[in-house]
C-alpha positions as CSV (number, residue, x, y, z in Angstrom):
1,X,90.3,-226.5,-50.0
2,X,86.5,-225.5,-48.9
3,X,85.1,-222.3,-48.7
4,X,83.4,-222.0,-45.4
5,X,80.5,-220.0,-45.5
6,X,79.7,-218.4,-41.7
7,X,75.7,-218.4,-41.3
8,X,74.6,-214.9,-40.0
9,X,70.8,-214.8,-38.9
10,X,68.4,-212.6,-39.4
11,X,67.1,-211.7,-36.3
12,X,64.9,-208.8,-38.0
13,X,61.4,-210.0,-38.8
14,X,59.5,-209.2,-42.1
15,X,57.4,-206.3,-40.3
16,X,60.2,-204.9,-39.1
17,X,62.1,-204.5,-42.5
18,X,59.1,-203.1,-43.8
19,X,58.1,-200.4,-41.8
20,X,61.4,-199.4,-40.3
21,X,62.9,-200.3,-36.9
22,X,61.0,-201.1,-33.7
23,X,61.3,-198.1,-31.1
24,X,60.6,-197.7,-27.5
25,X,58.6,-195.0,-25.7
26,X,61.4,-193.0,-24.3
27,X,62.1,-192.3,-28.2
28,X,58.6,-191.8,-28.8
29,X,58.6,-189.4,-26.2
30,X,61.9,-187.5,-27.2
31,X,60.7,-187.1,-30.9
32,X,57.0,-186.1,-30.5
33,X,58.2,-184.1,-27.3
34,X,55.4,-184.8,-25.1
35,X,55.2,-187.1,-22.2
36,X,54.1,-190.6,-21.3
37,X,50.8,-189.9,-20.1
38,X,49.7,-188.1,-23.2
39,X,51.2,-190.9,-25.0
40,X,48.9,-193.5,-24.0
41,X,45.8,-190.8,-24.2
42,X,46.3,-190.8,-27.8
43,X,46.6,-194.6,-27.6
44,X,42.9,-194.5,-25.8
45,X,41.4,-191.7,-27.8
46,X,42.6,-194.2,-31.2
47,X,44.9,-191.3,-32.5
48,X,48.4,-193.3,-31.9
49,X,48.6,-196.7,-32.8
50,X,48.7,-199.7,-30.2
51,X,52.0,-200.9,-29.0
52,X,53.7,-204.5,-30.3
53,X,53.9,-206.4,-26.9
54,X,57.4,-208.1,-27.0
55,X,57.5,-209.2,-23.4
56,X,55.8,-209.1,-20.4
57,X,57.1,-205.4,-19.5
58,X,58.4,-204.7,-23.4
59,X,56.2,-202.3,-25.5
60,X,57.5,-201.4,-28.9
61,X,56.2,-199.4,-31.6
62,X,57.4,-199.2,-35.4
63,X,59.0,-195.9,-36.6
64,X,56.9,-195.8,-39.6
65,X,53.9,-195.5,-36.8
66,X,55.4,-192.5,-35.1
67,X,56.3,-191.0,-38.8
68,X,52.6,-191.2,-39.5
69,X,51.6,-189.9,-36.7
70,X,53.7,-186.7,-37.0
71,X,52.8,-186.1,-40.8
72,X,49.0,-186.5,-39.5
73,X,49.4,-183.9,-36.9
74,X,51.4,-181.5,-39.2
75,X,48.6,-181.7,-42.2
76,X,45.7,-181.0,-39.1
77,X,48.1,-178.3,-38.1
78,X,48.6,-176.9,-41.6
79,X,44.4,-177.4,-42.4
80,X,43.8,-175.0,-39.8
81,X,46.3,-172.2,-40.0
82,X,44.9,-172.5,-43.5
């Protein structure tokens, strides 16, 4: 008897695996708690980092850019109170 061995793609790709998963900007929104618009200011002003087009109308950005982002805001914060 033959073993049958089920193929199972990986439908991750290697930048995904290494910088955590690929989120969209209502989660962006919901964990930085501000809104859209001030989203893509910090975009423009170079203080968020640019989206991964997937699609025509699908943006996506990697969780390790939002974690970033969040730990830079904090130290700024922290710098000052300081």
């Amino acid at each position: 008897m033959t073993d049958i061995i089920k193929f199972q793609p990986d439908y991750e790709n290697r930048e995904t695996r290494r910088h955590g998963r690929a989120v969209d900007v209502d989660e962006i929104v919901s964990r930085c708690r501000f809104s859209k618009s001030k989203l893509y200011r910090e975009i423009k002003a170079g203080n968020f980092a640019k989206p991964m087009k997937l699609g025509y109308r699908m943006s996506r950005w990697l969780e390790s850019d939002i974690d970033d982002y969040l730990a830079k805001m904090d130290a700024s914060r922290q710098a000052v109170t300081a």
